[in-house]
N, C-alpha and C positions, 0 to 999 in steps of 0.2 A: 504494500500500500504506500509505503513512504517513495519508493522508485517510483509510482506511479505518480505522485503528487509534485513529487521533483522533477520530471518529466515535462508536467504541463506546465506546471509554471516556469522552467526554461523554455520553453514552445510559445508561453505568453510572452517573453520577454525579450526573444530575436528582432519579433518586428519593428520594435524599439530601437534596437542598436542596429538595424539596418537603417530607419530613417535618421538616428543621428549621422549617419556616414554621407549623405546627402551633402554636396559643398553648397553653402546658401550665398546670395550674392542683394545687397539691396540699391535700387534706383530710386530718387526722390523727385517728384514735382514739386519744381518751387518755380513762378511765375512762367507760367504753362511751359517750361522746360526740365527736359531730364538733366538730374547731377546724379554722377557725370552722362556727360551725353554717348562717352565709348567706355563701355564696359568689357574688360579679357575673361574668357570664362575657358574652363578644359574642353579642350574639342573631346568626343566618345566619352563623356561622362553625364550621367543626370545633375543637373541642379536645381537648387529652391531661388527663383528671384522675389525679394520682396521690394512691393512698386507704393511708396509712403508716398499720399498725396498732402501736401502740406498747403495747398490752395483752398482759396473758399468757393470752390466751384468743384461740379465734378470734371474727371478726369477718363479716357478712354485709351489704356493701353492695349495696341493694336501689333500684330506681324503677320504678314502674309509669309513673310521667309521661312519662320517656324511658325507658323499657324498656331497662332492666341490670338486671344480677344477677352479683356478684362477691361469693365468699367470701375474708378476705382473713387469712390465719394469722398470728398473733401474731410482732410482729417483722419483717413482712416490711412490702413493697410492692406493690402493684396497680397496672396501669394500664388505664382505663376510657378510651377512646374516646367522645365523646360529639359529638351536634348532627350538623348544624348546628339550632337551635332558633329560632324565632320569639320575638319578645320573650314574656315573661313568668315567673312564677314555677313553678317545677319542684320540689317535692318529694321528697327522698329520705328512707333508713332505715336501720338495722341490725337487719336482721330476725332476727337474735339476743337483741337489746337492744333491745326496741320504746320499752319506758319513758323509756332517754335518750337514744338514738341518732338523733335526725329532724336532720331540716335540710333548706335548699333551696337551689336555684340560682336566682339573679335576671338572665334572660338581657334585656341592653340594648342 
């Protein structure tokens, strides 16, 4: 009984230490632009991006390159899941703020 209790409760507790292993990366809206506007991320690895909008408006983070689409409300935080990606440059937006909102990921 006790191998079995030890068991599950290590089976509970993998899923845990695999999403810590997760590299996180955070981008911030301040006056409808990203900081920073180029973000380096691992190319062939998953990440967590979180997208802090520090505006009193909402915000629309957009990529057609890796295909997301999060709207992300004033004040708050997003998290975007993204990759694993192939090296290269990825594209994003704030499809609210086209004007200043671009930027990109440089996956290396």
């Amino acid at each position: 009984m006790k191998s079995l209790s030890l068991t599950l409760l290590l089976s509970a507790a993998l899923p845990c230490v695999a999403a810590a292993a997760v590299p996180e990366y955070t981008l911030v809206i301040r006056n409808h632009a990203y900081q920073p506007a180029t973000l380096q991320v691992p190319a062939n690895t998953k990440f967590k991006l979180l997208v802090r909008n520090e505006d009193a408006t909402p915000s629309e983070f957009e990529s057609n390159d890796f295909n997301r689409e999060q709207i992300v409300l004033p004040g708050t935080t997003a998290t975007v899941f993204v990759g694993p990606l192939d090296e290269g440059r990825y594209t994003f937006f704030d499809d609210f703020h086209r004007a200043t909102g671009n930027g990109a990921l440089i996956a290396r």
